[in-house]
C-alpha positions as CSV (number, residue, x, y, z in Angstrom):
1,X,21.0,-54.5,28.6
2,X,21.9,-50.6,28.7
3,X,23.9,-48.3,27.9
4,X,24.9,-46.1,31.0
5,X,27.2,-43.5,32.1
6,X,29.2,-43.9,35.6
7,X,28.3,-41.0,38.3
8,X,29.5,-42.3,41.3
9,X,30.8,-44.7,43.6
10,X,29.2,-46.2,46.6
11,X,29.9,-46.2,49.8
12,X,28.9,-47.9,52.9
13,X,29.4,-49.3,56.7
14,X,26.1,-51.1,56.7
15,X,24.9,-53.0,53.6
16,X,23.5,-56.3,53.0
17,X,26.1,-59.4,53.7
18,X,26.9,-60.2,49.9
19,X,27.9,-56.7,49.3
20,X,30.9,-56.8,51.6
21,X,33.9,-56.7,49.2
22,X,32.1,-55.7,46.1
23,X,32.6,-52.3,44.1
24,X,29.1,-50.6,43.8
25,X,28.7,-48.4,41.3
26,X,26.0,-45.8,40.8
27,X,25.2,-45.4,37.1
28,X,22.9,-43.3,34.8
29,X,21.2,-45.3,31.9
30,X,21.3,-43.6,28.9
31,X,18.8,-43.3,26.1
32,X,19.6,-43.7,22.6
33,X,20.4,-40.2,22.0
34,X,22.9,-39.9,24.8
35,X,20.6,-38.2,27.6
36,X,19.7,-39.4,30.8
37,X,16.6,-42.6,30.9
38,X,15.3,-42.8,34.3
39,X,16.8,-41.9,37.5
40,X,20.4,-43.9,38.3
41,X,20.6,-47.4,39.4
42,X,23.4,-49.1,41.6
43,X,25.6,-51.5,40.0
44,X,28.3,-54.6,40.6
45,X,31.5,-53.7,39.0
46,X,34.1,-56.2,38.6
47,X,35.2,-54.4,35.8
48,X,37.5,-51.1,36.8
49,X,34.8,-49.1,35.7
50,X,35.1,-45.5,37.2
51,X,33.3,-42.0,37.4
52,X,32.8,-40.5,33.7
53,X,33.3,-43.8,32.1
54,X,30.3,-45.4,29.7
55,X,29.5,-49.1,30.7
56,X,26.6,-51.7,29.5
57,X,24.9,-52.5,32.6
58,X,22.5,-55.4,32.9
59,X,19.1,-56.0,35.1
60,X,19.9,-60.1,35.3
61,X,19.7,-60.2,38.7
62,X,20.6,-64.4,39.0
63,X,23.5,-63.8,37.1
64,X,24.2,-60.6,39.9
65,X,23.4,-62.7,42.0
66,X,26.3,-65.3,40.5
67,X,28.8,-62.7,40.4
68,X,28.5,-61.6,44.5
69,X,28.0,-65.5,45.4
70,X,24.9,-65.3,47.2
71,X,21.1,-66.3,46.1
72,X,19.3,-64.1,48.7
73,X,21.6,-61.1,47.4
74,X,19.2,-58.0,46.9
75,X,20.8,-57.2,44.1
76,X,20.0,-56.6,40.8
77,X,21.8,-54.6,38.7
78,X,25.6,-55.7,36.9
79,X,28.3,-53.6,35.2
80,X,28.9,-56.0,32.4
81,X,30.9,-53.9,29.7
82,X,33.2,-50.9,29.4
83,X,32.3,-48.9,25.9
84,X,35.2,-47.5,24.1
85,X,34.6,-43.7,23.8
C-alpha cells in the first residue's frame, strides 16, 4: 500500500474489455515526505476519488482483478482509500 496523490482522470475509446465501465484514475505515489515516488500509476476507483484528492492505492492485482470482475484483467493497480486532508 501507498500513499498517492490524484492527477488525473483517464480516458479512452479503446481499452481492454474489463475496463469498460470502470473509473481509471492516474495517480502519483507519494514518498514519506510528501514528494513524488516514481512516475504515476493508473488506478481502479470505486471510490469518488477525484483530481487533487490524496488516496491509498494498492498493487494487489487479484483483488483488482476482483473489483473489475475479470481474471485476465491487465490490471494492477486499486484506489482503496480516500485520506482525510
Amino acid at each position: 500500500m501507498q500513499v498517492g496523490k490524484v492527477v488525473g482522470r483517464a480516458i479512452s475509446t479503446v481499452k481492454h474489455k474489463s475496463f469498460q465501465g470502470v473509473k481509471l484514475l492516474l495517480v502519483q505515489a507519494l514518498d514519506g515526505k510528501g514528494q513524488p515516488d516514481g512516475d504515476p500509476v493508473l488506478t481502479v476507483d470505486t471510490l469518488g476519488a477525484g483530481p487533487g484528492m490524496r488516496v491509498l492505492i494498492s498493487s494487489d492485482g487479484k483483488g483488482a482483478r476482483e473489483v473489475v470482475g475479470s481474471k485476465d484483467s491487465p490490471v494492477r493497480w486499486l484506489t482503496i482509500g480516500v485520506l482525510d486532508e
